[in-house]
N, C-alpha and C positions, 0 to 999 in steps of 0.2 A: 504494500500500500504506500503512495506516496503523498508529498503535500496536496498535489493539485486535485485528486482525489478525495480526498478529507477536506479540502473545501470545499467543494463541490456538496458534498454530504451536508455540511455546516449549512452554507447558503440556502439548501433545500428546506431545513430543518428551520432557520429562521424565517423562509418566506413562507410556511404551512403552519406558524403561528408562534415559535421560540422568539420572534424580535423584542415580544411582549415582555419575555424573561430578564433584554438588556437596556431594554430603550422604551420609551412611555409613545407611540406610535397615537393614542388617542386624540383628536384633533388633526392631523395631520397626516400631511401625504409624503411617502416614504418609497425610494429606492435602492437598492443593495447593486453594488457595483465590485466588481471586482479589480485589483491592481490602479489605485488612485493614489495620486502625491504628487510630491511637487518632484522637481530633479534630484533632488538627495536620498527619497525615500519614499515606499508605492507601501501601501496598506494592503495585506491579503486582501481582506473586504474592507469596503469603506457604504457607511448606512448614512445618508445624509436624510433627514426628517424638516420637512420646508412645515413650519408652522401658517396654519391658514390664517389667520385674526392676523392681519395687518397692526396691529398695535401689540402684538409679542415681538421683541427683538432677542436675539438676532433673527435674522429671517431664517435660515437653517441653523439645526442643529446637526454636528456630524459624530457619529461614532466611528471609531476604526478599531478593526484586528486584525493582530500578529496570529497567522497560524503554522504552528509545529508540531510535528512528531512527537519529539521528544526532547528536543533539546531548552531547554526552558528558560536558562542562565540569558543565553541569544536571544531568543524570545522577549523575553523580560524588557532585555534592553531595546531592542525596537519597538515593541510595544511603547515605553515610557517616551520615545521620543514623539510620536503621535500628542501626547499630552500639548504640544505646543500649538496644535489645530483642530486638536476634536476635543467637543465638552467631556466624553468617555474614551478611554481607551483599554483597548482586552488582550489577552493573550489568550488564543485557545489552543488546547494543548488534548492531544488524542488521551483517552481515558484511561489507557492502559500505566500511561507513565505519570500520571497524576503524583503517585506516592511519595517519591521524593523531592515535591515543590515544598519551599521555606515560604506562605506562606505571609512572613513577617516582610519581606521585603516586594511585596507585591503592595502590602499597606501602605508600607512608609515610603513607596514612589509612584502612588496611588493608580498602580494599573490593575484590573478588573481581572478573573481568570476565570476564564468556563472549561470546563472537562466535557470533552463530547467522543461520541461515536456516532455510528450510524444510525442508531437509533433515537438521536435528540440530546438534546445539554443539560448540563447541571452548572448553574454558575457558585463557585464556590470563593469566589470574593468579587464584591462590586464596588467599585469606583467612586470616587467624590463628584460631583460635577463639576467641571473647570471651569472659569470667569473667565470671560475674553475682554477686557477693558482698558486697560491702560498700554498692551506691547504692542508696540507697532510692529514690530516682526509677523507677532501671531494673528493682525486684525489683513494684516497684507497678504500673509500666506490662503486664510480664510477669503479671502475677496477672491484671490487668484481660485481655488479649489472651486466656489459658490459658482464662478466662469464656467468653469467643464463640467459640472451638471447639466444635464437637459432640461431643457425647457419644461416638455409634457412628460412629467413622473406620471407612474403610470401605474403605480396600486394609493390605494385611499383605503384610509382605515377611519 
């Protein structure tokens, strides 16, 4: 089994109703996209949620996951860098190798972690939501990202 396969599996699992388990999709119209980012770095999945009520800002909200096998330490850290452009960011990691994730340092660099197979997710840590308001880095890299969206998302929940 490889990565591209297991997300594959993932994606399925989120669009048949898991999105609910990482992301509040209620109000809003929601797309899952795979391999998005800027030039330094693509999100396995990247979930960008467009809030309908024009008086919510930001106008999207994005989720993004790192997904691996097994290797988690790597994981870890690519996931965390997301934190600079998604209000969430996850690492998903196949279920089998769950066992020796720490857990502690998934909190204290507040990346999310779901355990999945084929059969659907278990999220066994969820994330803070991140504030986009003061970094210009992270309001410029979000404008650029909000760009390569489509226009007509095309599930509504």
């Amino acid at each position: 089994m490889n990565e591209f396969v297991l997300t594959n599996f993932l994606v399925a699992n989120l669009e048949s109703g898991d999105i609910n388990k990482i992301a509040s999709p209620k109000g809003k119209r929601f797309i899952i996209q795979r391999e998005i980012g800027n030039g330094s770095f693509r999100a396995d999945i990247f979930i960008s949620l467009q809030n309908l009520n024009p008086k919510y800002r930001p106008k999207f909200n994005f989720v993004a996951i790192e997904v691996k096998i097994k290797d988690w330490q790597q994981g870890l850290y690519q996931a965390y860098r997301y934190n600079s452009f998604a209000e969430k960011s996850y690492l998903a990691l196949y279920e089998r190798y769950c066992q020796d994730v720490d857990i502690e340092l998934f909190k204290k660099y507040n990346v999310g972690l779901i355990s999945f197979d084929e059969a659907g997710i278990t999220v066994l840590n969820k994330p803070k939501t991140n504030k986009f308001t003061t970094e210009k880095h992270s309001f410029e890299l979000r404008k650029y990202l909000e760009g390569k969206i489509s226009v007509s998302l095309t599930k509504c929940v």
